[in-house]
VMD Tcl script that draws the C-alpha trace (Angstrom):
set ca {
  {20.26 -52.84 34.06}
  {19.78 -53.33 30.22}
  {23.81 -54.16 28.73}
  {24.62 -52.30 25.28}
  {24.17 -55.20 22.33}
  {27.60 -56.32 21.15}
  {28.45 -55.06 17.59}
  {29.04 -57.64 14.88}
  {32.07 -58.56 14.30}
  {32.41 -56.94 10.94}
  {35.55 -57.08 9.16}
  {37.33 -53.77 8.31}
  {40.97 -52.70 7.57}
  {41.08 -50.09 9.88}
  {44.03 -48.19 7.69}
  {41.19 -48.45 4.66}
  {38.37 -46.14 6.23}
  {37.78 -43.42 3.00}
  {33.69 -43.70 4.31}
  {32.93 -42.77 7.94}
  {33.63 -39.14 7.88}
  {30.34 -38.88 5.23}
  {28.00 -40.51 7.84}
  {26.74 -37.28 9.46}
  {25.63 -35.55 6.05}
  {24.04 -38.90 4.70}
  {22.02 -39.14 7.90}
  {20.84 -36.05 6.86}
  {19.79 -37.29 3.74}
  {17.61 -40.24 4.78}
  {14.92 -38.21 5.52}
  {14.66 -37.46 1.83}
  {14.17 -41.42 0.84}
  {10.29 -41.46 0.68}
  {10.63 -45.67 0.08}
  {9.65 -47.70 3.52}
  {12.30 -50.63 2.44}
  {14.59 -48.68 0.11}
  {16.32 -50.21 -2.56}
  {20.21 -49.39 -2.63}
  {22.53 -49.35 -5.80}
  {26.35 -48.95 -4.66}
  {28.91 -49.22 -7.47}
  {32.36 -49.81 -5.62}
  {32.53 -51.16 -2.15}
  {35.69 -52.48 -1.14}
  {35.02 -54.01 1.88}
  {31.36 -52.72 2.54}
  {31.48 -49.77 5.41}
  {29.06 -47.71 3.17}
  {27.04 -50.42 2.24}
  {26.96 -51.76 5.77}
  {26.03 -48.29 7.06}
  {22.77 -48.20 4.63}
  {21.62 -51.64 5.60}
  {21.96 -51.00 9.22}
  {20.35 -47.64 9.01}
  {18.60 -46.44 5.93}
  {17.32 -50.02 5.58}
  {16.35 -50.79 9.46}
  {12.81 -51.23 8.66}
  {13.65 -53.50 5.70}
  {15.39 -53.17 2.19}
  {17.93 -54.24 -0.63}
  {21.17 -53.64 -1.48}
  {22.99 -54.26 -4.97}
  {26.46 -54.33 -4.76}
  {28.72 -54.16 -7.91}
  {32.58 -54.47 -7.40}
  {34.90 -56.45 -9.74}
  {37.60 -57.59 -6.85}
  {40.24 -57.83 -9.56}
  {37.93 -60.46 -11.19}
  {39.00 -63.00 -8.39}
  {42.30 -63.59 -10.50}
  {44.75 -61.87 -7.02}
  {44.25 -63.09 -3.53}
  {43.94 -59.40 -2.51}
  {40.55 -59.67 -5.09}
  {39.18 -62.61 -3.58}
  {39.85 -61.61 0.32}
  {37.92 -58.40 -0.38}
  {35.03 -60.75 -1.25}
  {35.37 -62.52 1.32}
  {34.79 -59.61 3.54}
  {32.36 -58.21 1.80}
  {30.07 -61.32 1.94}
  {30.89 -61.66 6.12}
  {30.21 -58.14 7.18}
  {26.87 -57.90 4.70}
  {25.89 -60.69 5.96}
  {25.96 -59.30 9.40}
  {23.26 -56.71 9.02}
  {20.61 -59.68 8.32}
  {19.35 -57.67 5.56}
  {18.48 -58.58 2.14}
  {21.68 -57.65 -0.01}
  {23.42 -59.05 -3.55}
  {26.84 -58.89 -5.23}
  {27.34 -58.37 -8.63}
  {31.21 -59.33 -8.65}
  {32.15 -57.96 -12.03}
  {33.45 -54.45 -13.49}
  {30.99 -52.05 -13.04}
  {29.79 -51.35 -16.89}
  {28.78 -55.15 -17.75}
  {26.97 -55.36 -13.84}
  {24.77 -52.40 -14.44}
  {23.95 -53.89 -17.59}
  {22.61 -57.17 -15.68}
  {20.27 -55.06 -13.55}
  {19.18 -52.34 -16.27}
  {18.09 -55.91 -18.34}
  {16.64 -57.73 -15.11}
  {14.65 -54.42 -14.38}
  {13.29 -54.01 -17.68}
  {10.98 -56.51 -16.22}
  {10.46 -55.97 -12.48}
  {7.62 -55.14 -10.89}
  {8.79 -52.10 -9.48}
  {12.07 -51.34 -11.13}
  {14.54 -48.91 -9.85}
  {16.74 -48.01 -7.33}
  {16.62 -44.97 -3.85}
  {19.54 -44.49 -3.40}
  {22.63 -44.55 -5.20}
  {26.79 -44.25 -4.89}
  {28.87 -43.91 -7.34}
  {32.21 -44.89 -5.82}
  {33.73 -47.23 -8.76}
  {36.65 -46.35 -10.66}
  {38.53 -42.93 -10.55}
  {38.90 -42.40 -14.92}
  {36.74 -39.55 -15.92}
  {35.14 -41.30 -18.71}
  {34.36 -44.31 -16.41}
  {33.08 -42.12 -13.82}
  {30.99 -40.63 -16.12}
  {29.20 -43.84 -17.71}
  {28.80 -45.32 -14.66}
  {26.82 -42.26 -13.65}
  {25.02 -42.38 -16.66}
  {23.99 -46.24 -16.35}
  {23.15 -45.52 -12.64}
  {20.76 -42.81 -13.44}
  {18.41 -45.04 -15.67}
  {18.09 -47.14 -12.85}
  {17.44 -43.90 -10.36}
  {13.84 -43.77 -9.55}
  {12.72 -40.40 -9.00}
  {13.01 -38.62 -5.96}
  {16.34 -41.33 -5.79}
  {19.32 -39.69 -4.20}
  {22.62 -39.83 -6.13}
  {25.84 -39.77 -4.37}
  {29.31 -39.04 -6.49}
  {32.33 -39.61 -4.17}
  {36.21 -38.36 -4.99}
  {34.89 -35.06 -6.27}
  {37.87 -33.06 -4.54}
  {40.18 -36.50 -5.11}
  {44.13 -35.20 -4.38}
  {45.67 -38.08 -6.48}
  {45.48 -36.49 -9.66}
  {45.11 -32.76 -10.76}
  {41.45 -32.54 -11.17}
  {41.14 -31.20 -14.83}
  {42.73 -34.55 -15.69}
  {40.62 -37.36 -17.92}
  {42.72 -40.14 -15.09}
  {40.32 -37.72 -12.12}
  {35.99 -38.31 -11.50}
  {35.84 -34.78 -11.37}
  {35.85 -34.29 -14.98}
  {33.43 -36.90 -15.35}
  {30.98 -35.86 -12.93}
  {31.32 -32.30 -14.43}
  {30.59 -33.56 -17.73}
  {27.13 -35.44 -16.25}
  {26.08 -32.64 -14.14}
  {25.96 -30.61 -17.26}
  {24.13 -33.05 -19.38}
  {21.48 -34.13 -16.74}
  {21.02 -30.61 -16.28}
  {17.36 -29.66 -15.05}
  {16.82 -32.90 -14.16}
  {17.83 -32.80 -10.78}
  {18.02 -30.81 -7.13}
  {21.89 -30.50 -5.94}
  {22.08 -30.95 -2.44}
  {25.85 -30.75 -1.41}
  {28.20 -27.58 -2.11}
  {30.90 -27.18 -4.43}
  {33.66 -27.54 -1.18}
  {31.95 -30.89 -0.38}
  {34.18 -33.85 -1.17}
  {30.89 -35.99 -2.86}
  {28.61 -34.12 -5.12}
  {24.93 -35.02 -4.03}
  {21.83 -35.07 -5.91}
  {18.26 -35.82 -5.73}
  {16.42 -36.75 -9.22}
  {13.69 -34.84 -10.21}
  {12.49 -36.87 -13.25}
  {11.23 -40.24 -13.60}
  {13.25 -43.36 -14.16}
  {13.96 -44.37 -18.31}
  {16.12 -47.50 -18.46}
  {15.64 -46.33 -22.55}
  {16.23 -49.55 -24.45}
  {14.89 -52.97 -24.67}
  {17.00 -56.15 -25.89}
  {15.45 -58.62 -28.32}
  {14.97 -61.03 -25.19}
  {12.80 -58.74 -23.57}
  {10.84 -56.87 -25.59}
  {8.08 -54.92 -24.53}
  {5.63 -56.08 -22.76}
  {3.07 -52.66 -23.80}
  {3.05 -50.49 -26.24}
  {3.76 -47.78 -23.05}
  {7.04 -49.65 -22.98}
  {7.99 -49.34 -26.61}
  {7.13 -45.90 -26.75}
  {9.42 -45.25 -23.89}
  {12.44 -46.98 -25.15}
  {12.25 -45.80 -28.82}
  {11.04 -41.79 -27.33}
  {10.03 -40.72 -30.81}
  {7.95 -38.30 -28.86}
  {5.05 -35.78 -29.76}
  {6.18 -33.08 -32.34}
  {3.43 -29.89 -32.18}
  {3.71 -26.53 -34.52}
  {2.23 -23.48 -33.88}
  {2.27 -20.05 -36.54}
  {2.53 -17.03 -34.61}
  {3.16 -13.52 -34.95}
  {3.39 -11.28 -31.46}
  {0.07 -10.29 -31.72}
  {-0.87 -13.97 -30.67}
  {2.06 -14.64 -28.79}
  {0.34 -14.57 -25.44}
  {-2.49 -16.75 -26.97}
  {0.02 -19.48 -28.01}
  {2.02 -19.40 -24.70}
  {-1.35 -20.58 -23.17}
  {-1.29 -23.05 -25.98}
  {1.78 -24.41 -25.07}
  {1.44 -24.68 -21.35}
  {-1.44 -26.34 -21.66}
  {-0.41 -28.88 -24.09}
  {2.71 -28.97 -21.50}
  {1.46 -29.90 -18.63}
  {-1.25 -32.23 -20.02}
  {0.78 -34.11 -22.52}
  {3.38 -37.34 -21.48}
  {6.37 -38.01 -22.06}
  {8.29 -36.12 -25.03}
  {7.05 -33.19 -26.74}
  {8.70 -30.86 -29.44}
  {7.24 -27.75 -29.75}
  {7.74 -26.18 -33.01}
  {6.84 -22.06 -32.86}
  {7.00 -20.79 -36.73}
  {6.98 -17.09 -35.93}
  {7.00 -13.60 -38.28}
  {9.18 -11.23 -37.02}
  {9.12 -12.84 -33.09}
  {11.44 -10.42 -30.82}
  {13.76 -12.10 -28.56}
  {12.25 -11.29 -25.65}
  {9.04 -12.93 -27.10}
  {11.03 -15.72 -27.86}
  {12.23 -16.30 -24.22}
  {8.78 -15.67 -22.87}
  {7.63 -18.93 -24.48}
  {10.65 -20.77 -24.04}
  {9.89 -20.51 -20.23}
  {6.40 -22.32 -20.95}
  {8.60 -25.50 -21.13}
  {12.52 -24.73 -19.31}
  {10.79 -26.45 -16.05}
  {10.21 -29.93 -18.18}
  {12.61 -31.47 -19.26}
  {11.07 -33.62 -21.89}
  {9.42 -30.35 -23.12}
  {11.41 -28.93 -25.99}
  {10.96 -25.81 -28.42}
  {12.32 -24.56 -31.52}
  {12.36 -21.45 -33.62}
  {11.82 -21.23 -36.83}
  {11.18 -18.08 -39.11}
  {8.70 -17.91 -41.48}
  {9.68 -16.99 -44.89}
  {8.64 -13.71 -45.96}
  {7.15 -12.78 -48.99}
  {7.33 -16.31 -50.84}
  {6.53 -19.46 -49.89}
  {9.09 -22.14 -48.58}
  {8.71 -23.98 -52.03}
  {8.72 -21.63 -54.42}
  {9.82 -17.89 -55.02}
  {7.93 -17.77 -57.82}
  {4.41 -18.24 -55.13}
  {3.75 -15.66 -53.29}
  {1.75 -16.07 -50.14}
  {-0.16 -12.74 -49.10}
  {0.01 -12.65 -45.55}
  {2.93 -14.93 -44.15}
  {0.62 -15.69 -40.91}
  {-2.22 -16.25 -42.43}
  {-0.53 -19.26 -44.57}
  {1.17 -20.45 -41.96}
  {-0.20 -23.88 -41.94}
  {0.82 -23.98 -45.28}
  {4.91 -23.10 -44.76}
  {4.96 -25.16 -42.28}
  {4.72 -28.23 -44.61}
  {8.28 -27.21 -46.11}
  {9.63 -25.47 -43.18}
  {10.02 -28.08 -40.41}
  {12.32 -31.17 -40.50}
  {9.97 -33.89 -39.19}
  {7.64 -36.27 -41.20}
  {4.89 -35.80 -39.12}
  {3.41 -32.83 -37.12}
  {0.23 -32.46 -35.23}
  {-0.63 -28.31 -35.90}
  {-2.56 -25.97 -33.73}
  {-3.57 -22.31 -33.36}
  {-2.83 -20.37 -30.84}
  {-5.82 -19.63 -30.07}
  {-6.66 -23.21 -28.37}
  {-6.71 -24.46 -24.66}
  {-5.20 -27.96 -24.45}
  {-7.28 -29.93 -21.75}
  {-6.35 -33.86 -22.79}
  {-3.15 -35.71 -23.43}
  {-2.24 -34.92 -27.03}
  {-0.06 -37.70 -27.37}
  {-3.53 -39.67 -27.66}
  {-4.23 -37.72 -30.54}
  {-1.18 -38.09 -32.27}
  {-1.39 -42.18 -32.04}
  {-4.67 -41.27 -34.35}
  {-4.55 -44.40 -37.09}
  {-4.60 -41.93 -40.50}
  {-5.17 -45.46 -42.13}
  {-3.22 -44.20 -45.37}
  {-4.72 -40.43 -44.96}
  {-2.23 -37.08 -45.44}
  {-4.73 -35.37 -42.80}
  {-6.62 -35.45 -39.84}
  {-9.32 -33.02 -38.59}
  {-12.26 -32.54 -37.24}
  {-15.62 -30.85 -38.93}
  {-15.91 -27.68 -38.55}
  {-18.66 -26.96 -35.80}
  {-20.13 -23.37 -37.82}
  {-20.39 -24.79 -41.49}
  {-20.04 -28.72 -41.21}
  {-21.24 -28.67 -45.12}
  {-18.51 -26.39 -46.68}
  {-20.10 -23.42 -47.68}
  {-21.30 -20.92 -50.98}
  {-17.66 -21.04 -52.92}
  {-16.17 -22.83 -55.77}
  {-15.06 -26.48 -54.55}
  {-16.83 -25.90 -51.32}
  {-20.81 -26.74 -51.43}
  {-22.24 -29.39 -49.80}
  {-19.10 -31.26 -49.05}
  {-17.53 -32.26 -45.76}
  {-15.47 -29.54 -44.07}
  {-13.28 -29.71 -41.60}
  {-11.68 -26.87 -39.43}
  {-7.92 -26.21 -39.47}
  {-7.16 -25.02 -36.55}
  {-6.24 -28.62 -35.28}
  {-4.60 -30.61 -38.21}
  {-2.81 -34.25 -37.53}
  {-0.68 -33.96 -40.59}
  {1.43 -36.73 -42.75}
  {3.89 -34.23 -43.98}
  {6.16 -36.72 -46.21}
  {2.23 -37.83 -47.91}
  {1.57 -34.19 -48.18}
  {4.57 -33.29 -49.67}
  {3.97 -34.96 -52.85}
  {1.54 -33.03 -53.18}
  {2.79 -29.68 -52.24}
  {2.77 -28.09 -55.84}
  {-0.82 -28.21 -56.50}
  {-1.29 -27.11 -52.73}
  {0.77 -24.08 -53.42}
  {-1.12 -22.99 -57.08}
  {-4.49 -22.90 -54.76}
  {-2.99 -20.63 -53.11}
  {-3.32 -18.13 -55.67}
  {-6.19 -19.13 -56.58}
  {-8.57 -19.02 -53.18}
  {-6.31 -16.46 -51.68}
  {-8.78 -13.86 -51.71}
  {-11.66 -16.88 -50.65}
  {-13.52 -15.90 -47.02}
  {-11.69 -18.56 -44.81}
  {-8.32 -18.81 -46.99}
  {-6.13 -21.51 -45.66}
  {-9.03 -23.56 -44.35}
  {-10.42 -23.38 -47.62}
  {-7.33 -24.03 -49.69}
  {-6.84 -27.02 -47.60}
  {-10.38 -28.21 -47.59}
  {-10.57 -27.81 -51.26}
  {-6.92 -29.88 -52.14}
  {-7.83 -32.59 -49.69}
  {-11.29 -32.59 -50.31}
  {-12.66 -36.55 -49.84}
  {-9.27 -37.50 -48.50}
  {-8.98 -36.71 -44.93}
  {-9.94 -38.22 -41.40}
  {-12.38 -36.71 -39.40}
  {-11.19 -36.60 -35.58}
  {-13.54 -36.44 -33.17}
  {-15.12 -32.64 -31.96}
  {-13.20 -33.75 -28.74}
  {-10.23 -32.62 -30.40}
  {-11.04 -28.94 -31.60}
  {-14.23 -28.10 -29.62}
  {-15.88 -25.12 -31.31}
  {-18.00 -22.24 -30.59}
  {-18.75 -23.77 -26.71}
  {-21.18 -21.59 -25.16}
  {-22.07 -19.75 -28.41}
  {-22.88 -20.92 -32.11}
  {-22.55 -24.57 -31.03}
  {-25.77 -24.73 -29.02}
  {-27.92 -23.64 -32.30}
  {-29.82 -26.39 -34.21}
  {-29.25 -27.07 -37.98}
  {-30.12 -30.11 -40.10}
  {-26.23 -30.55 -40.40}
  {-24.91 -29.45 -37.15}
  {-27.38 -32.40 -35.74}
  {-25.76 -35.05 -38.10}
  {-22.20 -34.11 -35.65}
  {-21.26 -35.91 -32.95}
  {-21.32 -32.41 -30.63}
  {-21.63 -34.39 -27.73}
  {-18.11 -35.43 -27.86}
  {-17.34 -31.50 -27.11}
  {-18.99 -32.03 -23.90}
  {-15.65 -33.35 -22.57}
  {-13.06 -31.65 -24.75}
  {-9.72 -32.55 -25.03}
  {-8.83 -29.18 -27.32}
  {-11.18 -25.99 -26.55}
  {-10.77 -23.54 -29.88}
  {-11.75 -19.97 -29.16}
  {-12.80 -19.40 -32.63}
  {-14.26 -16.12 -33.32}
  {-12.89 -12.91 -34.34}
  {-10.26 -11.79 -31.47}
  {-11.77 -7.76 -31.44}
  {-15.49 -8.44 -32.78}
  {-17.01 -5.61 -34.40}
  {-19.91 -4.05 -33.42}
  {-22.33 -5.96 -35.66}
  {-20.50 -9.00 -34.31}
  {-21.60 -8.07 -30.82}
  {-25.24 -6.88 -31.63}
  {-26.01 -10.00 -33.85}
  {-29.25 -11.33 -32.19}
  {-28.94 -14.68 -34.18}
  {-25.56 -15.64 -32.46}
  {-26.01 -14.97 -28.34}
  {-23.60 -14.91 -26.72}
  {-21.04 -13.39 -29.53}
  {-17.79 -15.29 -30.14}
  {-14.90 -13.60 -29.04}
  {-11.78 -14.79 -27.18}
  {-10.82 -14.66 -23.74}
  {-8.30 -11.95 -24.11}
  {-10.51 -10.10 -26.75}
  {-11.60 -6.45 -26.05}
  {-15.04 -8.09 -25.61}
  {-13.80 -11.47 -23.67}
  {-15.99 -14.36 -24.26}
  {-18.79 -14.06 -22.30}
  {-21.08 -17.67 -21.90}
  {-18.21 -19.69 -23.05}
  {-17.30 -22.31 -20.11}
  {-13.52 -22.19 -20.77}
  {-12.46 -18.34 -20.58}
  {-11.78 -18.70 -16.78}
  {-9.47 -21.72 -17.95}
  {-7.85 -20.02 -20.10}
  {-7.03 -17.08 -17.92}
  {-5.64 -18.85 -15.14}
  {-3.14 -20.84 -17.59}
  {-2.20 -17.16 -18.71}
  {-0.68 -16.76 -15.08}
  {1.83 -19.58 -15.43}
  {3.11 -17.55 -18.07}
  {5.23 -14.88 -18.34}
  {1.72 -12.80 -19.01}
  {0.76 -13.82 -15.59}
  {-0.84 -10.59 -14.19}
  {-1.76 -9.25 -17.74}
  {-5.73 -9.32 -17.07}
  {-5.89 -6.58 -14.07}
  {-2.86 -4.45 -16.20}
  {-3.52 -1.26 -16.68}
  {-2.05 -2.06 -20.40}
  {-4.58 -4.52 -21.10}
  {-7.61 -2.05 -19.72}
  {-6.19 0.67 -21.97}
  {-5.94 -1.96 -24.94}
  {-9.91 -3.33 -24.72}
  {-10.40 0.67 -24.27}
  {-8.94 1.37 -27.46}
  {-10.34 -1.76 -29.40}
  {-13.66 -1.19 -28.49}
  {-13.51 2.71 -29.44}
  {-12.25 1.07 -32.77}
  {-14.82 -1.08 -32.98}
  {-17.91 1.77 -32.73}
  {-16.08 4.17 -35.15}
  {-15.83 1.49 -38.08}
  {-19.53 1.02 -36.87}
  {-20.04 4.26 -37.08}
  {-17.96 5.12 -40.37}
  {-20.23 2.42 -42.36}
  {-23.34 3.89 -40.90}
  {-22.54 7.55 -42.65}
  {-21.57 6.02 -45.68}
  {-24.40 4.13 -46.41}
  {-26.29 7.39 -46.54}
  {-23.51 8.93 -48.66}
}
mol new
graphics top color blue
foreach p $ca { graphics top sphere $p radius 0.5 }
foreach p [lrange $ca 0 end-1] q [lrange $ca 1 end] { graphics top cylinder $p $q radius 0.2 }
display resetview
């Protein structure tokens, strides 16, 4: 008959047990731990039960644990016999554990500098079980989390602590209040608000967020991550094209790493409109948007300038309006397939802008300023706005004087920075796919159009409702149109794209509406009565 193994003779106070009723609803949890040999981060352990409990268990098939406890800095006897215990009944387990003896601030400031440059830096599980100040609580939760992989499960003891009256700065609750509400989004919370720990599980990935000058970093990944300047993207909308840019934005969303501001410059945006986009982003945290209105009837430098149609300048106000230096701009009317923040590393090499020729008249076309020169298209600008800005007065007076010119603010702007911009690759604003694109010209050929063959940006360019001579035009088969068009796009290979991005919106559901049926009804009965109407009066 097999005899039950004798238990270690671990050392315990038995009057000092504040662990062992939590063991049931942590067993619970260990099925969450996806890590084989999990790494454990415990900040307080007295005399290790908790920490002896992981290694025995969560870490049975192999593991670390990091202790940090500053037993009164060895100066009391009381400081050093805790030690002592600690280091006997780890020991015990015959796993693979370390103790950090020092106050819990200037420990987790050892191992957020030590994993700066580990191989695979971060921790599974943590416990925050340190001091009982508010404000300590608090920081040490914050330090913790940086070294919380994700999917790492975070547990806050003393939450319901009966020492001191809980709304007190000398209680954790008002600590771990205070982090709860600034970590917000970035986690699942597993326990209840009776529970005596508050539980959670990260949801985001680990950012230890700084580098010291004797470890800098290694990559230019690890720069970017510690410094988190991030990806700053402006859009000009109106509700006409709000659906169109919320299809913008998730795309750019869900392809685009790391930290992105999203910058919506809207005329007259309702406020449900407003929250409709703002949900393109809530889920992420490192997804952000602002609002800003556009001016009306003057431009953001001047009142004296008068822009005649507020959308239609957009690109144009948003060089005064928004309080960045830099800004990569696109329409709405774009499908984000590629990870923009490769775009916005772009080298300008001393240029105010960056764009890419325009696919339909790569050699300008019969105006003023605008024969036989390079032109770009501007619905994807990379722009300098502190270079710009300097010149922003003679931007503004072409204003008035091209306003009435067939492309407008693509030809203001081709004409102001004409021989001083960088041409981007078609990659980055892939035009007329399916359509205009696939007809030979002497200039067209001199374009790199192979580049749209795996595009990073797809523009829809085109008219939105085409008109009838639009749609009959033999020379340009299939028509350009866009996706949510009266007309759709029919031949171009990223309308289906498009539409199922729409459905992770809140216009999922819009295509088989009986609003949008009645709306491409209507626009295309709009379409053969202006047809129609120039017809009669060409025989008037």
């Amino acid at each position: 008959m097999q005899q039950n193994k004798p238990l270690p003779d671990y050392e315990f106070t038995p009057s000092q047990d504040w662990f062992s009723f939590n063991i049931d609803t942590w067993r619970s949890l260990f099925p969450r731990v996806a890590a084989r040999t999990p790494r454990i981060l415990e900040i307080g352990s007295w005399e290790g039960r908790s920490a002896v409990f992981l290694l025995t268990e969560l870490c049975r098939e192999g593991g670390e644990l990091v202790s940090i406890d500053h037993f009164d800095l060895m100066t009391t006897e009381a400081g050093r016999e805790r030690y002592r215990k600690l280091t006997h009944n780890l020991s015990l387990t015959g796993e693979a554990f370390r103790i950090i003896d020092e106050f819990s601030v200037p420990g987790l400031m050892t191992l957020l500098k030590e994993e700066m440059s580990a191989t695979e830096p971060g921790f599974d599980w943590v416990y925050v079980d340190g001091s009982h100040e508010a404000d300590d609580t608090f920081l040490d939760g914050e330090l913790a989390w940086r070294l919380a992989r994700k999917g790492a499960v975070v547990v806050f003891d003393d939450y319901h602590w009966d020492k001191e009256p809980e709304e007190s700065m000398h209680h954790p609750k008002r600590g771990i209040d205070a982090f709860l509400v600034l970590h917000s989004g970035q986690f699942t919370l597993l326990s209840s608000s009776t529970q005596y720990q508050v539980i959670l599980q990260k949801t985001t990935d680990m950012r230890i967020g700084f580098l010291t000058k004797d470890k800098g970093p290694d990559s230019k990944e690890m720069l970017e991550s510690a410094l988190n300047y991030g990806v700053h993207v402006a859009l000009a909308i109106d509700e006409d094209y709000a659906m169109a840019a919320a299809v913008a934005i998730r795309s750019a969303s869900r392809h685009t790493t790391g930290r992105v501001t999203f910058y919506v410059v809207g005329k007259d945006l309702s406020e449900e409109t407003k929250a409709k986009l703002q949900g393109c982003v809530t889920a992420e945290h490192e997804k952000t948007m602002v609002f800003i209105d556009l001016p009306r009837h003057h431009s953001p430098l001047s009142a004296e300038i008068a822009f005649p149609d507020e959308l239609t300048w957009g690109k144009l106000a948003i060089i005064d309006l928004l309080p960045i230096e830099r800004v990569l701009y696109i329409d709405a009317d774009v499908l984000v397939c590629g990870d923009l923040r490769v775009l916005w590393d772009t080298d300008m090499g001393g240029k105010p802008l960056a764009a890419a020729p325009d696919v339909g008249l790569p050699n300008g076309h019969d105006a003023d300023g605008l024969r036989n020169i390079p032109y770009f298209n501007a619905g994807v600008l990379l722009m300098d706005l502190a270079h710009i800005r300097a010149g922003q007065s003679a931007l503004h007076v072409l204003v008035g004087k091209l306003k009435d010119s067939s492309h407008k603010d693509q030809d203001v702007l081709n004409v102001h920075f004409k021989g001083d911009w960088l041409a981007l690759s078609l990659k980055w604003n892939a035009q007329g796919l399916g359509t205009y694109a696939r007809y030979r010209t002497p200039q067209r050929d001199a374009l790199d159009l192979k580049a749209m063959e795996d595009p990073k940006i797809v523009h829809f360019t085109g008219p939105l409702h085409p008109s009838m001579a639009d749609v009959l035009n033999p020379f340009v088969q299939p028509y350009t149109s866009k996706p949510w068009g009266y007309a759709g796009a029919p031949g171009h290979p990223y309308a289906d794209d498009w539409w199922s991005v729409l459905e992770e919106t809140a216009w999922g559901g819009w295509k088989i509406s009986s609003g949008y049926v009645a709306l491409c009804e209507k626009k295309k009965e709009e379409s053969i009565s202006a047809a129609v109407d120039a017809f009669r009066k060409k025989f008037v």
